[in-house]
C-alpha positions as CSV (number, residue, x, y, z in Angstrom):
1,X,57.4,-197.1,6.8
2,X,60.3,-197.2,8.4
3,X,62.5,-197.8,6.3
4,X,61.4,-194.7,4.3
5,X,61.9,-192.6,7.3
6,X,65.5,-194.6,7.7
7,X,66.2,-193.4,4.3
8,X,64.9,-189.8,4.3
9,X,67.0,-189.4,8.0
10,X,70.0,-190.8,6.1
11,X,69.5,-187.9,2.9
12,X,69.0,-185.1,6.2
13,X,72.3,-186.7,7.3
14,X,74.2,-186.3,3.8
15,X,72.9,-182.7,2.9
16,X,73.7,-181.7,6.6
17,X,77.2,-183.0,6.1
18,X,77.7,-181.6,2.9
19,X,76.8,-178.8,3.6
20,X,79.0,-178.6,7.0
21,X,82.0,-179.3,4.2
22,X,80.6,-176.0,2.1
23,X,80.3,-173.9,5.1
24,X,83.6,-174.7,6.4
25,X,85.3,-174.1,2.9
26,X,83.5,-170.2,2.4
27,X,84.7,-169.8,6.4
28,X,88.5,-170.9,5.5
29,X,88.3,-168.7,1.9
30,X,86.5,-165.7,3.9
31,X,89.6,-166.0,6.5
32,X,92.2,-165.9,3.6
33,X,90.9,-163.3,1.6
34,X,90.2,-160.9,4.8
35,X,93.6,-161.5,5.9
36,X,92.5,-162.4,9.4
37,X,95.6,-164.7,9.5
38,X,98.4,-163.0,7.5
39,X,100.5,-165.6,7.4
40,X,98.3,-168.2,5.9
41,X,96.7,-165.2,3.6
42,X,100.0,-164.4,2.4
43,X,101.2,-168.1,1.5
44,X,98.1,-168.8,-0.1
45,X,98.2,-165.9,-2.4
46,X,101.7,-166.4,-3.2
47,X,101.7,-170.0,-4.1
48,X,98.7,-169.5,-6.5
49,X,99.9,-166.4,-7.6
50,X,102.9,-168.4,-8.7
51,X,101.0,-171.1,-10.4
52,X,98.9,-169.1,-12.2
53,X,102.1,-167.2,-13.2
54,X,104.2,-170.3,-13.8
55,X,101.0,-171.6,-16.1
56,X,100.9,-167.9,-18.1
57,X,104.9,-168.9,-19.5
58,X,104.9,-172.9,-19.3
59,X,103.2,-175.6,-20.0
60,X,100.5,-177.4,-17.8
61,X,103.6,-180.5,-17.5
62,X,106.4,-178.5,-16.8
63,X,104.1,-176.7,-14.3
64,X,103.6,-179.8,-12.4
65,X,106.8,-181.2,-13.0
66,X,108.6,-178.1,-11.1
67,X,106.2,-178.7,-8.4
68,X,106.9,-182.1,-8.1
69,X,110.1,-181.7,-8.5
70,X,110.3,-178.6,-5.6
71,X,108.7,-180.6,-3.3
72,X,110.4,-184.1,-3.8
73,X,113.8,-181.6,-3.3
74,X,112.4,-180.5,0.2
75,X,111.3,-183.7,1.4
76,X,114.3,-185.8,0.1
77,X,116.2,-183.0,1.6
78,X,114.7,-183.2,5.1
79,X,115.0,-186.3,4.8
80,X,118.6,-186.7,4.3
81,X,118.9,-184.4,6.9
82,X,116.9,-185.8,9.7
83,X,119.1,-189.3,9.1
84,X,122.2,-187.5,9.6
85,X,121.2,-186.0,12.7
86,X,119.9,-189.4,14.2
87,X,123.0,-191.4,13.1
88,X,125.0,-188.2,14.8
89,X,123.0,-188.6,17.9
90,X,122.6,-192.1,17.8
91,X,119.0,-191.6,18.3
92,X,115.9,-193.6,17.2
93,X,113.3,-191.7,16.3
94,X,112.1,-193.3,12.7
95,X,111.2,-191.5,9.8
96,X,110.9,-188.3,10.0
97,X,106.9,-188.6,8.0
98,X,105.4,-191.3,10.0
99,X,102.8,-190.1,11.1
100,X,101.8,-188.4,7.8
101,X,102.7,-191.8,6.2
102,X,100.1,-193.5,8.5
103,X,97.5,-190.9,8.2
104,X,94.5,-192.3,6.5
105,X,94.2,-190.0,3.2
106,X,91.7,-192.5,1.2
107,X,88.7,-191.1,0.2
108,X,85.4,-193.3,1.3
109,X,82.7,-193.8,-1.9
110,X,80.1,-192.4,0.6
111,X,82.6,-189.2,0.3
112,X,82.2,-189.7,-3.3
113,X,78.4,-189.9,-3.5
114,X,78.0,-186.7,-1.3
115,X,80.2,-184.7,-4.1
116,X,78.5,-186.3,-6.9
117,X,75.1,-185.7,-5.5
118,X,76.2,-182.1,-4.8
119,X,77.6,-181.9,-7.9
120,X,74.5,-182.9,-9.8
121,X,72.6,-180.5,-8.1
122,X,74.8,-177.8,-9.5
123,X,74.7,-179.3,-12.9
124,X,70.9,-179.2,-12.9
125,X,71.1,-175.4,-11.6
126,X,73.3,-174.3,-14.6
127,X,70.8,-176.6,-17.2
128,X,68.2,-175.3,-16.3
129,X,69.5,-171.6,-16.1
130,X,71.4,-172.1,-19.8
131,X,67.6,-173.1,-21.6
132,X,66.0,-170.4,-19.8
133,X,68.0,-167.6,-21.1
134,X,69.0,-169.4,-24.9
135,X,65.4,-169.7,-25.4
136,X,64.5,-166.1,-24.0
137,X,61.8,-166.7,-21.1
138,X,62.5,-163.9,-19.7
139,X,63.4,-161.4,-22.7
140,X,65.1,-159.0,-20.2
141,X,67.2,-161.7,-18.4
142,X,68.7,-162.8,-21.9
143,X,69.6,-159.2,-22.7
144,X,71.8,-158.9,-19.8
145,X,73.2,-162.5,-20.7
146,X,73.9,-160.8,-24.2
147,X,75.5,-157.7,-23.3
148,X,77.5,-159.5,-20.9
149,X,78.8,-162.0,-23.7
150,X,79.4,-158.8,-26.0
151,X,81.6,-157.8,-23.6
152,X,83.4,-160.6,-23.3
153,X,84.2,-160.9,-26.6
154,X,86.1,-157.4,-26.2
155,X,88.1,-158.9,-22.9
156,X,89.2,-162.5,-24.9
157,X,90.4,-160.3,-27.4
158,X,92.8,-158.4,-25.1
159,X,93.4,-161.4,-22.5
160,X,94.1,-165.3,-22.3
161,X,92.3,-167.5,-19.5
162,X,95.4,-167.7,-17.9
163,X,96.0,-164.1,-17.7
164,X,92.1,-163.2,-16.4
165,X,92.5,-165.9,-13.4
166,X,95.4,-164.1,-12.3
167,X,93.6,-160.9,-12.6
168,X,90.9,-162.6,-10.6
169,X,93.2,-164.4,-8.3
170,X,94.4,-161.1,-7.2
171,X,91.2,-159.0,-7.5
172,X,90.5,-161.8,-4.9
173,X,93.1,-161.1,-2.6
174,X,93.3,-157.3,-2.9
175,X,89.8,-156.5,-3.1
176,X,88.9,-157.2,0.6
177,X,91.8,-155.2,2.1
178,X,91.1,-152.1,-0.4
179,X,87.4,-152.4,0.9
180,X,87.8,-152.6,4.3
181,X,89.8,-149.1,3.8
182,X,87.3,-147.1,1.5
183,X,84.0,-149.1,2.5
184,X,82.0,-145.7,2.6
185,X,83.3,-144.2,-0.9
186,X,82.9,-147.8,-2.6
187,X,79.4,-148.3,-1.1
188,X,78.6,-144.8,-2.4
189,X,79.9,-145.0,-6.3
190,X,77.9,-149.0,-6.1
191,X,75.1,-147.5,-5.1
192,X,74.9,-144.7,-7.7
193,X,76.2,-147.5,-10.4
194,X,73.2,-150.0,-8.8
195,X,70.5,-147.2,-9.7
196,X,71.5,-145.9,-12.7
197,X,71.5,-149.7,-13.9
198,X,68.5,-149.9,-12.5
199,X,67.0,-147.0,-14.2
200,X,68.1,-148.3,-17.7
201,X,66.6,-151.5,-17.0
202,X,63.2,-150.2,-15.9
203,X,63.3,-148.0,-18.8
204,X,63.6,-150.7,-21.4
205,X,61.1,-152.7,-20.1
206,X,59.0,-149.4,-20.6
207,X,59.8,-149.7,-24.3
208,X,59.0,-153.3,-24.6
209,X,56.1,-154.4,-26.8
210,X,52.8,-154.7,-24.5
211,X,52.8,-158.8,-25.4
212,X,56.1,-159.2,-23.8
213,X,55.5,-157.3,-20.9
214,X,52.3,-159.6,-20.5
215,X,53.4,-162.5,-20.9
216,X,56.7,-161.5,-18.3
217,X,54.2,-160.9,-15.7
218,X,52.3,-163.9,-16.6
């Protein structure tokens, strides 16, 4: 007995901790794309701006080779730099990483299990959403699944997966500042869209055989 509880107070403690690690990963991306530090905002858009960008024209390897190769150019460069300045001043102050050289960056298999187990959860999530709509339990639900697709088809055509993640990447960015200005005409055209959409819905399900409708209340 209690080892049981041992083990159910040790799944409390995982879930709470992974879910600590979600909470404070929406925080930091809800700080960044309100631009409540413009600084960090700014750099994080930029930089994957510029990957997304660099991905569009180049390959996935020369990608990461360039950013290797920027950031081995700054480091190298610092620490050419620092060297000089402490054989100048005949000072004694090490390398200039140290303490990022003896920072402890190795991830812990209990880190692991926590991210697989979250993961999984996920996984199961998306299985069980994917059979639910392929084999049409809800008839409605699958029609929007099918539009949506339709649509999709159109925006593949016109655009690579490159090109839509740097749409999104800046919808991302952009989207919260453009909000914050126009919140009442933006919350008035959603509205009317959320009705209308609503309207159409309610209206097909009017039109619905009678053994659908049963069985979708059932």
């Amino acid at each position: 007995m209690k080892k049981s509880n041992s083990s159910h107070g040790h799944r409390n403690g995982i879930a709470m901790l992974v879910h600590s690690y979600i909470f404070s990963a929406s925080l930091l991306s809800s700080q960044l794309v309100h631009w409540r530090e413009p600084k960090k905002s700014g750099a994080a858009f930029g930089l994957s701006l510029l990957v997304l960008v660099s991905l569009a024209t180049l390959s996935v390897i020369s990608v990461v080779s360039y950013l290797l190769l920027a950031c081995l150019c700054v480091t190298i460069t610092f620490r050419v730099y620092k060297s000089v300045i402490q054989a100048v001043q005949k000072s004694n102050e090490g390398h200039p990483f140290r303490s990022l050289l003896e920072r402890d960056i190795s991830v812990s298999s209990e880190s692991v299990r926590q991210l697989a187990d979250q993961f999984l959860i996920h996984l199961n999530w998306f299985s069980n959403q994917t059979r639910r709509l392929l084999l049409v339990e809800d008839l409605v639900d699958s029609l929007k699944l099918a539009a949506v697709t339709w649509v999709m088809t159109y925006v593949g055509a016109v655009f690579n997966g490159v090109t839509i993640l740097i749409l999104a990447d800046i919808i991302f960015f952009t989207t919260p500042l453009i909000y914050q200005k126009k919140k009442a005409q933006i919350d008035h055209h959603v509205e009317a869209v959320r009705l209308k959409l609503e309207e159409t819905l309610q209206s097909l399900q009017d039109k619905l055989p009678g053994a659908v409708k049963k069985s979708k209340v059932e």
